[in-house]
Residue frames as qw, qx, qy, qz and C-alpha x, y, z in Angstrom:
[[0.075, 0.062, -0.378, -0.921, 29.21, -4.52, 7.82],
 [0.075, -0.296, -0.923, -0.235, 26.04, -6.27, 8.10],
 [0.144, -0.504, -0.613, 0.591, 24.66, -3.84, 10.26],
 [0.071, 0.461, -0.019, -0.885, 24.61, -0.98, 7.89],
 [0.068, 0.211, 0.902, 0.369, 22.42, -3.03, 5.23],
 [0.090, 0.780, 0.615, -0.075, 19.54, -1.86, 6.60],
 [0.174, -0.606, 0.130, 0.765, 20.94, 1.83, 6.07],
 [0.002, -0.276, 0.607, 0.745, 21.97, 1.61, 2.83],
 [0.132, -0.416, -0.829, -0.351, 18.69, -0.18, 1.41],
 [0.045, -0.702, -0.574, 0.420, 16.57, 2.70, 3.21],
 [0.260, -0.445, 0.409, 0.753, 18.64, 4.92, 1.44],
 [0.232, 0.234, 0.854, 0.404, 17.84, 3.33, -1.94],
 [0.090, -0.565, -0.814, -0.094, 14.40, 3.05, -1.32],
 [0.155, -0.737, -0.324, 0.573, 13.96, 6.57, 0.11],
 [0.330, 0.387, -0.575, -0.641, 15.55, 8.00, -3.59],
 [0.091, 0.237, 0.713, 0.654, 13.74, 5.70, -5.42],
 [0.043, 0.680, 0.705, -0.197, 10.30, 7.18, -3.44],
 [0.022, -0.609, -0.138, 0.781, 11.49, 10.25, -4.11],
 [0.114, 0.311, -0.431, -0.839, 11.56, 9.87, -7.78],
 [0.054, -0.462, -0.861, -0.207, 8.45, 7.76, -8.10],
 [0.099, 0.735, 0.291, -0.605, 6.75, 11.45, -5.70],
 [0.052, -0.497, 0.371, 0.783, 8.80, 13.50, -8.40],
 [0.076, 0.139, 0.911, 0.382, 7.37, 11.28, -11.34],
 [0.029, 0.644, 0.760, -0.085, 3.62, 11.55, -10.27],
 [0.096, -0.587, -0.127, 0.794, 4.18, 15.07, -9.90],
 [0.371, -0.141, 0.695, 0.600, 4.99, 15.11, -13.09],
 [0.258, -0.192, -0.833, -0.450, 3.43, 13.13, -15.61],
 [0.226, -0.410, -0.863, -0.189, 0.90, 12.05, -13.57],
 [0.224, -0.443, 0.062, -0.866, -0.33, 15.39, -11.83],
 [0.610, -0.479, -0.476, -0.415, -0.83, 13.88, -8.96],
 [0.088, 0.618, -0.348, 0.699, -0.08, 15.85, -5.80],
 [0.630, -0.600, 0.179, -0.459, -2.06, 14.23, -2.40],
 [0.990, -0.126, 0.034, -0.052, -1.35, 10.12, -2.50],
 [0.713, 0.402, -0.196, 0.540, 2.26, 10.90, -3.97],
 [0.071, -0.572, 0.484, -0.658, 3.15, 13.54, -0.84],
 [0.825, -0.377, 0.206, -0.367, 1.66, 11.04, 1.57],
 [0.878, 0.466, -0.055, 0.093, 4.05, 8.50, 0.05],
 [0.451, 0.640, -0.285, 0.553, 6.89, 10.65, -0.03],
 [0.273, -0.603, 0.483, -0.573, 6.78, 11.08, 3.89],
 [0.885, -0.348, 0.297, -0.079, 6.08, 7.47, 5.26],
 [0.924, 0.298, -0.045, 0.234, 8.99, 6.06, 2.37],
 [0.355, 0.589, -0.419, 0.593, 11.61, 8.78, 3.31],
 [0.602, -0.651, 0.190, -0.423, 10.20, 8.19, 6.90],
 [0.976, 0.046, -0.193, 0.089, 11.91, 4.67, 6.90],
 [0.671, 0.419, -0.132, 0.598, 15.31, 5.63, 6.26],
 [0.011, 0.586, -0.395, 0.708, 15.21, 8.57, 9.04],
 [0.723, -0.537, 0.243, -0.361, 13.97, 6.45, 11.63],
 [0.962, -0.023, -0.050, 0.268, 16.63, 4.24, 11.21],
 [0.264, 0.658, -0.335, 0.620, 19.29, 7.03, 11.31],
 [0.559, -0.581, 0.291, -0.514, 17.48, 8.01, 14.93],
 [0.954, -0.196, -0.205, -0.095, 17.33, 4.51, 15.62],
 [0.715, 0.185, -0.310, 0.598, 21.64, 4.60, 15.67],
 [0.166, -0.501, 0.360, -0.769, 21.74, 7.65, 18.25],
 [0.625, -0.604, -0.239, -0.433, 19.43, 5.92, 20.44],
 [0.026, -0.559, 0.678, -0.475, 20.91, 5.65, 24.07],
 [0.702, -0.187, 0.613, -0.311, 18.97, 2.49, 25.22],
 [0.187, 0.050, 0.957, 0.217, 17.93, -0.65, 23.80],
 [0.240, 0.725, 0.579, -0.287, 14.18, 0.35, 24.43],
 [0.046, 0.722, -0.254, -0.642, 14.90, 3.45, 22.27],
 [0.051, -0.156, 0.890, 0.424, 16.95, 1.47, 19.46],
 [0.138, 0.178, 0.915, 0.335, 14.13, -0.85, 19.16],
 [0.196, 0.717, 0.350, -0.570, 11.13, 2.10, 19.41],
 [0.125, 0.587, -0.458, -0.656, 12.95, 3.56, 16.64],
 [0.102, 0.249, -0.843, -0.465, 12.97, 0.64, 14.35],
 [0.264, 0.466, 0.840, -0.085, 9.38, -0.08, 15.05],
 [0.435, 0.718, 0.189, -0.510, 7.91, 3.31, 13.81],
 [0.214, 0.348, -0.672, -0.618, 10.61, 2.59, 10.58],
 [0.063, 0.116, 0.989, 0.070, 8.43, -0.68, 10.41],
 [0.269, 0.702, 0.659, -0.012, 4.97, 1.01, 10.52],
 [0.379, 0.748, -0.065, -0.540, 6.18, 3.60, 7.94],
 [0.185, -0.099, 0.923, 0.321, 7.05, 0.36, 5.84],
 [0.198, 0.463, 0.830, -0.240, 3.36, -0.81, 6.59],
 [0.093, 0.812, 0.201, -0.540, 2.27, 2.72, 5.51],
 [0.205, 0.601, -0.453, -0.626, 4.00, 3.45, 2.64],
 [0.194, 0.160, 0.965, 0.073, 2.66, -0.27, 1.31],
 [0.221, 0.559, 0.798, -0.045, -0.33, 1.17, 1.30],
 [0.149, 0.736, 0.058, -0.658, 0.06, 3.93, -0.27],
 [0.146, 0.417, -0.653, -0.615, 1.77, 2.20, -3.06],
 [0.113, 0.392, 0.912, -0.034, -1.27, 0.06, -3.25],
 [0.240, 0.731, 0.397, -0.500, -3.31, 2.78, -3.43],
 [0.286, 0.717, -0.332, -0.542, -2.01, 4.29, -6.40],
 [0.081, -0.179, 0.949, 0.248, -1.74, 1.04, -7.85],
 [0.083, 0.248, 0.906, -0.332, -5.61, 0.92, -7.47],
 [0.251, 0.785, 0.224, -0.521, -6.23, 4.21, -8.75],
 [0.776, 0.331, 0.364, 0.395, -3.96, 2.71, -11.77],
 [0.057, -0.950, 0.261, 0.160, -1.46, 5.95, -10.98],
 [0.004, -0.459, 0.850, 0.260, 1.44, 3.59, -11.35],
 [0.758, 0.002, -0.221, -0.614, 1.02, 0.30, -13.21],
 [0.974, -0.153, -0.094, -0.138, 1.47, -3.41, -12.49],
 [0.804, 0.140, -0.242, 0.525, 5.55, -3.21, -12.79],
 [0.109, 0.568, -0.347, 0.738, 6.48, 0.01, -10.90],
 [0.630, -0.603, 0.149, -0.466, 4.28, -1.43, -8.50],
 [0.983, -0.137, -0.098, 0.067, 6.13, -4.50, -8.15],
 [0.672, 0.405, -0.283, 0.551, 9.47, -3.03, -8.77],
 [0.203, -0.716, 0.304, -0.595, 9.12, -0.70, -5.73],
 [0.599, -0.608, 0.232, -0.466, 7.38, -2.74, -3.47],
 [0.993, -0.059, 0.019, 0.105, 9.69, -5.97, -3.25],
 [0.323, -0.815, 0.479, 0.038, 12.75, -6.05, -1.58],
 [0.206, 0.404, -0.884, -0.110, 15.21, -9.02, -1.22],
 [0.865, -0.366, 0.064, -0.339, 12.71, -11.78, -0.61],
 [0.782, 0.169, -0.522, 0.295, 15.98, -14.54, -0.82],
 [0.029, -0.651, 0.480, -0.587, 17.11, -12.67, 2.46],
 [0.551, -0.152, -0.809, 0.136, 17.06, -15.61, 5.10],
 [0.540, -0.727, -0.415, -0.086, 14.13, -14.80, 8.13],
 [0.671, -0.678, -0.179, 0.240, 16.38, -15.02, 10.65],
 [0.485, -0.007, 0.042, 0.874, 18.99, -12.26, 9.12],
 [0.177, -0.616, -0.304, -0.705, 16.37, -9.88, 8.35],
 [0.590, -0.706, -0.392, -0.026, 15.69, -10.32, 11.96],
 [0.637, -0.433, -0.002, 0.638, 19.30, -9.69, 13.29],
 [0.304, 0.483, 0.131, 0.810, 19.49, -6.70, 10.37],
 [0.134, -0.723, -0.131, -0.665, 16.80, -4.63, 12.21],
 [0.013, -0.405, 0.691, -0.598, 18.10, -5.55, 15.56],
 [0.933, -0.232, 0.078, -0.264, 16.05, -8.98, 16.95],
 [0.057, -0.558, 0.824, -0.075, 18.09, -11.26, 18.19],
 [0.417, 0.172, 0.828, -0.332, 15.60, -13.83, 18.38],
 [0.032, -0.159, -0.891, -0.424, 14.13, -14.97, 14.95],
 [0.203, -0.449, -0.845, 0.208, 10.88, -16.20, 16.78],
 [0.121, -0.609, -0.436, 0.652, 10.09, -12.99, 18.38],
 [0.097, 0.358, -0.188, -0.909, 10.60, -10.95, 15.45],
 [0.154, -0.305, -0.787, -0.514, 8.03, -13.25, 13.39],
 [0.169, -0.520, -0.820, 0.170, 5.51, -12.94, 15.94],
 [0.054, 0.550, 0.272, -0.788, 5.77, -8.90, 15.88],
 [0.006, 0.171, -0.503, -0.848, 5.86, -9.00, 12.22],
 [0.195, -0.298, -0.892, -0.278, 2.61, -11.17, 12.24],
 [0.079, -0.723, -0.596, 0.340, 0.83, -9.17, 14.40],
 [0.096, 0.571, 0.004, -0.815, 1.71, -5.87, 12.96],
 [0.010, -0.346, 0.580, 0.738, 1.22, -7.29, 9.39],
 [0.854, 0.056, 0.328, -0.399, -1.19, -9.93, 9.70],
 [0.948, 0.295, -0.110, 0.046, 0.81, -12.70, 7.79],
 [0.636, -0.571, 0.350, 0.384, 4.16, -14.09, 8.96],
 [0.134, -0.594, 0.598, 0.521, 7.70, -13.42, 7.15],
 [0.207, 0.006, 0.862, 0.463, 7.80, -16.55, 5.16],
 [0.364, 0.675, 0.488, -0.416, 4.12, -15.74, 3.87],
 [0.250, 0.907, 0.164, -0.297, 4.80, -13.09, 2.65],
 [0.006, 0.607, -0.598, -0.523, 8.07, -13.40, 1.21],
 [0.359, 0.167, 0.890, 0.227, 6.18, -16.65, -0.80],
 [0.407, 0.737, 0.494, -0.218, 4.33, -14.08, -2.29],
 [0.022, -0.761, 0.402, 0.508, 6.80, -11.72, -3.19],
 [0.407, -0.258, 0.839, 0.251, 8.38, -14.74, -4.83],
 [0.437, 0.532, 0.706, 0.166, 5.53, -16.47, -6.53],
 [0.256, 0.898, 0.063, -0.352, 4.74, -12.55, -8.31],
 [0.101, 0.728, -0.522, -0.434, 8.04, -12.11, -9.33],
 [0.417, -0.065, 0.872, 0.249, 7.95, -15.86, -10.82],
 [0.402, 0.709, 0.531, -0.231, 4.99, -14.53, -12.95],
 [0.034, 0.862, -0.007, -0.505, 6.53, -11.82, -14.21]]
């Protein structure tokens, strides 16, 4: 069952973007940063569908990079609107933090690395800061909170 984790938590995260788009609409009449949003956060969740069709390996893991730099992407969008003080300090946190307890080297084998190692080094180049980093940040925030 592990495999479909990443599924289901794209899922999630793809309805909650939608109702954080729907929300801005909203209330917060804002229509450009919140459709930009809405397509890299539901973008996740369908490049991982593709990602399960894919007939190679090369494929498989193509797929599950672009879901990774419409992760990257939709980050910064919810930053942005976090900046422009569209959402505030807790919706931003509540979106943008996952499971940080998730151990490195499962998160690696969720999105299909076999190799730990390798997958830090792509995350660190595509992110600039390596897993554990960043999930000590996640952490230390939500200890604030």
């Amino acid at each position: 069952m592990p495999e479909k984790i990443i599924k289901i938590k794209s899922r999630k995260f793809a309805i909650r973007v939608v109702k954080l788009y729907k929300h801005l609409c909203d209330k917060k009449k804002e229509f450009v940063l919140s459709k930009q949003l809405l397509r890299s956060g539901t973008g996740i969740g369908a490049n991982i569908a593709e990602a399960e069709c894919s007939i190679s390996r090369k494929e498989f893991l193509s797929k599950i990079y672009i879901a990774l730099k419409e992760c990257s992407e939709t980050q910064y969008w919810l930053e942005l609107l976090f900046d422009t003080n569209y959402i505030n300090e807790k919706e931003f946190e509540s979106i943008i933090a996952d499971d940080p307890s998730l151990p490195i080297q499962e998160a690696a084998f969720r999105v299909g690395y076999e190799d730990p190692l390798y997958f830090s080094r792509i995350y660190k180049k595509f992110r600039m800061t390596s897993p554990s980093s960043y999930i000590k940040l996640i952490k230390g925030k939500q200890a604030n909170c």
